[in-house]
KEKE-3310 file (N, C-alpha, C; in steps of 0.2 Angstrom, whole numbers, plus 5000, padded with zeros to 4 digits):
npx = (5239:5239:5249:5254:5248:5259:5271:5269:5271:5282:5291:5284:5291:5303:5306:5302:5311:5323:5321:5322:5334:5340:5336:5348:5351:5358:5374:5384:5393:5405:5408:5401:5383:5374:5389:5399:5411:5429:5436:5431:5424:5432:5426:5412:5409:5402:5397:5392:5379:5380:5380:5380:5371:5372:5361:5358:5364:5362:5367:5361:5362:5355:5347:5344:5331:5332:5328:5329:5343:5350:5356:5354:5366:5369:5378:5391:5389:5400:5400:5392:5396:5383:5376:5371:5374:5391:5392:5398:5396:5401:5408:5410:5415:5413:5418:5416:5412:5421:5414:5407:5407:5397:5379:5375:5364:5363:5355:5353:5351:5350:5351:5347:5358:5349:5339:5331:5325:5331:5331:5339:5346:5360:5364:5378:5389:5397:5412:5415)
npy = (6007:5996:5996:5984:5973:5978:5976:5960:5958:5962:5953:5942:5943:5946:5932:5923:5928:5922:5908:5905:5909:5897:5888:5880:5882:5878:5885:5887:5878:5865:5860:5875:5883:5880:5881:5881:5869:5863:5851:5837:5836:5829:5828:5833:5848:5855:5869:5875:5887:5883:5866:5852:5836:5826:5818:5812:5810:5813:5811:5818:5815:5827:5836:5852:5854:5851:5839:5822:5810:5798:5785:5786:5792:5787:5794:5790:5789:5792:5781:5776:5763:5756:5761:5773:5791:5799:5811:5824:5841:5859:5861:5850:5836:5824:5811:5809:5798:5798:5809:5810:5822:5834:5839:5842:5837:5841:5834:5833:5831:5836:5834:5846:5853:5853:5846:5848:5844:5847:5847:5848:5855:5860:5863:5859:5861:5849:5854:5846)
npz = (5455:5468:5482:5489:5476:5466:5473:5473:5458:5455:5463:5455:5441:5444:5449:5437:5429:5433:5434:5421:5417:5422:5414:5400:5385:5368:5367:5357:5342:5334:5319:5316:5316:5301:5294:5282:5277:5272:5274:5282:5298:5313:5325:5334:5342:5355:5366:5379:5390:5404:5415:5404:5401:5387:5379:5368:5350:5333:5316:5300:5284:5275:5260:5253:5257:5269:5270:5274:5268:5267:5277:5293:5307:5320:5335:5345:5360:5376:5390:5407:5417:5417:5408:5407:5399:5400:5394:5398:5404:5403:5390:5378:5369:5354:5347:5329:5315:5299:5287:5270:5259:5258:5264:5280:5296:5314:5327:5342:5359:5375:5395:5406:5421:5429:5427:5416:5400:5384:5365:5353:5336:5322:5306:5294:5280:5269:5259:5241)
capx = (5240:5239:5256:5255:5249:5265:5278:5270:5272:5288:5294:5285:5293:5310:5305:5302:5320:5328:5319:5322:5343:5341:5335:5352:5351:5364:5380:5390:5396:5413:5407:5397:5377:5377:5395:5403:5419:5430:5438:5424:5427:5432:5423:5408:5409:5397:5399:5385:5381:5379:5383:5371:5374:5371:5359:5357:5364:5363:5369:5357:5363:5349:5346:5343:5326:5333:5324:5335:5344:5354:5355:5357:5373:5371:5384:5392:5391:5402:5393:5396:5393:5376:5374:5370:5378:5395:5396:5394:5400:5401:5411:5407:5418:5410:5421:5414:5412:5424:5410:5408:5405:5387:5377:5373:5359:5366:5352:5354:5347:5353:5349:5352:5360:5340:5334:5325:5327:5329:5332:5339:5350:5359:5365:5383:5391:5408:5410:5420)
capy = (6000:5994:5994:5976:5971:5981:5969:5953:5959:5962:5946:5937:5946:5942:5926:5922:5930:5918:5903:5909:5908:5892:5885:5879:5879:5877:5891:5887:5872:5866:5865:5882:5883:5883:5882:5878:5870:5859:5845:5833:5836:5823:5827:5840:5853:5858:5873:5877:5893:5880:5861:5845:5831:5825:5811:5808:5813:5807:5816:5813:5816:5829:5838:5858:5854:5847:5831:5816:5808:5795:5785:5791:5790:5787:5796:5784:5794:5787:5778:5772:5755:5755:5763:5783:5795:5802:5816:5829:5846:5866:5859:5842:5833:5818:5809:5805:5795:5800:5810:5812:5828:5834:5845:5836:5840:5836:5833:5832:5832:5836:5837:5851:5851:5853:5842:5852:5844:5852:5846:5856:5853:5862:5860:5860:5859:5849:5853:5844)
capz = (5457:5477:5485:5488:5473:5463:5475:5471:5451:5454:5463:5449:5438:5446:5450:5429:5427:5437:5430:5412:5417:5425:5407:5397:5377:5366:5364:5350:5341:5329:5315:5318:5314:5295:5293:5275:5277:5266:5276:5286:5306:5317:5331:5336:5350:5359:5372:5383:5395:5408:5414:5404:5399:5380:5380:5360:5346:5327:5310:5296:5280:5272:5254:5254:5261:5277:5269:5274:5261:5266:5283:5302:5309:5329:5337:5348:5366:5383:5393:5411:5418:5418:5401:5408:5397:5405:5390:5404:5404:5400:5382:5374:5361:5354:5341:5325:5310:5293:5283:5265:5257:5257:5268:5289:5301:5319:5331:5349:5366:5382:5400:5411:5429:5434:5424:5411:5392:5376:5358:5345:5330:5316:5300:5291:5272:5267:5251:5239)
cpx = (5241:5245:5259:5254:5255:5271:5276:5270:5279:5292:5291:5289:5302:5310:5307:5308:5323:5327:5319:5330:5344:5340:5343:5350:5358:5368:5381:5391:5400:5408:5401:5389:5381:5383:5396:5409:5419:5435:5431:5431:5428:5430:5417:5409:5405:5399:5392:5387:5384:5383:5377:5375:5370:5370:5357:5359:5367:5364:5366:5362:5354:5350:5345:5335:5325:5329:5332:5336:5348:5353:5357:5363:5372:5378:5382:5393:5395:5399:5398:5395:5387:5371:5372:5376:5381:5395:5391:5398:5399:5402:5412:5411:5414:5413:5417:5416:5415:5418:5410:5406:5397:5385:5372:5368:5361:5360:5353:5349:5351:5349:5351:5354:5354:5337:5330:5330:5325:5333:5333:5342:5351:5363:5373:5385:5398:5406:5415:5428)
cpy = (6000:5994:5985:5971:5973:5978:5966:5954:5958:5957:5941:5938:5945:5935:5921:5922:5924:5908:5904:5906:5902:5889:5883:5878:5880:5885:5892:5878:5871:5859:5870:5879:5887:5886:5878:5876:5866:5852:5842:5836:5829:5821:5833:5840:5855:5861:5877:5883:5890:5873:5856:5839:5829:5817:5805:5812:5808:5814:5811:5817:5821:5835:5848:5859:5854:5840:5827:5813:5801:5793:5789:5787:5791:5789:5791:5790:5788:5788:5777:5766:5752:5758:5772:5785:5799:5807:5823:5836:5852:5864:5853:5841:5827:5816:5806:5803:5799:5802:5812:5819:5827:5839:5836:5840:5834:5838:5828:5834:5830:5836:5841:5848:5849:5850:5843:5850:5846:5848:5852:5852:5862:5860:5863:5858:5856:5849:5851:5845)
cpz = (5465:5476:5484:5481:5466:5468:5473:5463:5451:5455:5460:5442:5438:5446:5442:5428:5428:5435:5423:5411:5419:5420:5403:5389:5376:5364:5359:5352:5335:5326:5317:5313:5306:5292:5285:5277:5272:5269:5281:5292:5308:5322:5328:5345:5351:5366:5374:5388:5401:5409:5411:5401:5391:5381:5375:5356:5341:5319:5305:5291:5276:5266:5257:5258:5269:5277:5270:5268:5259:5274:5289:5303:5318:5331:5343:5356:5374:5386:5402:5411:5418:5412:5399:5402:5402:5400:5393:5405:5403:5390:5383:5369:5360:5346:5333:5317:5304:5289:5275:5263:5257:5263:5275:5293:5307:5323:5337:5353:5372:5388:5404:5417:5433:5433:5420:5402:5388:5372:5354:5342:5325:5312:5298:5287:5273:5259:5247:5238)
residu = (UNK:UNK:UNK:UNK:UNK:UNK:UNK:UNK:UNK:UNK:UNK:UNK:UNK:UNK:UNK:UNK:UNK:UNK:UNK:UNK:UNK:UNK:UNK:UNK:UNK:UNK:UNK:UNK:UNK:UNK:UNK:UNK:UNK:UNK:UNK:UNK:UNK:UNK:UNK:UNK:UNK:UNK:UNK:UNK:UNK:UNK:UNK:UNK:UNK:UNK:UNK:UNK:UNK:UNK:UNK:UNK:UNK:UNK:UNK:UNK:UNK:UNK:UNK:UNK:UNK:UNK:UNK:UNK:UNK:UNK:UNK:UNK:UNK:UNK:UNK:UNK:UNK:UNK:UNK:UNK:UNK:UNK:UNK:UNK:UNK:UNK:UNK:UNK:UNK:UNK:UNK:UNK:UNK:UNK:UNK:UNK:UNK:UNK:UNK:UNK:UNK:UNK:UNK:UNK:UNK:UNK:UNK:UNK:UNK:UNK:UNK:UNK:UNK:UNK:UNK:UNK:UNK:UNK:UNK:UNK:UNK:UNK:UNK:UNK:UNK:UNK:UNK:UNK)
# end
């Protein structure tokens, strides 16, 4: 391989790195991916590697399928005066609704610092 072309691999190569870590998805959340508990939460947490802001999130209620079963529940996110979401941060509380027993799929979406969004969700049990 040419000299020249073995640096410009490498600094695409670096380059990609750097762009890969600039990316933010999700860390950890209370209740934990695929958590069993036995009391409904009163909030969800969300802990990111990075800083974003939480632009939507709703909890369906859904069957072992991950087929919904019952309606959505809009998480209520703080807003400023102009309606932006302020739920901005490394760690995110967002208060919610008294849940009945059953199994929840929380779907969210964030923005990162850079502006790059992502969607995820996952899923948690309260059991009676």
């Amino acid at each position: 391989m040419p000299q020249g072309l073995k640096y410009t691999a490498i600094a695409l190569l670096l380059l990609a790195t750097a762009l890969a870590r600039a990316h933010v998805g999700i860390a950890t959340t209370v209740p934990d991916h695929d958590a069993v508990i036995d009391r409904a939460p009163e909030l969800l947490r969300f802990v990111f590697p990075g800083q974003v802001t939480i632009t939507n999130a709703r909890i369906l209620p859904v069957d072992d399928r991950l087929v919904q079963v019952g309606e959505a529940i809009n998480v209520r996110l703080p807003r400023n005066r102009i309606g932006q979401s302020t739920a901005f941060g490394e760690a995110i509380d967002l208060a919610i609704p008294l849940l009945p027993p059953g199994r929840y799929q929380v779907i969210f979406q964030i923005t990162s610092i850079d502006g790059h969004v992502l969607a995820d969700d996952f899923t948690f049990t309260i059991t009676p």
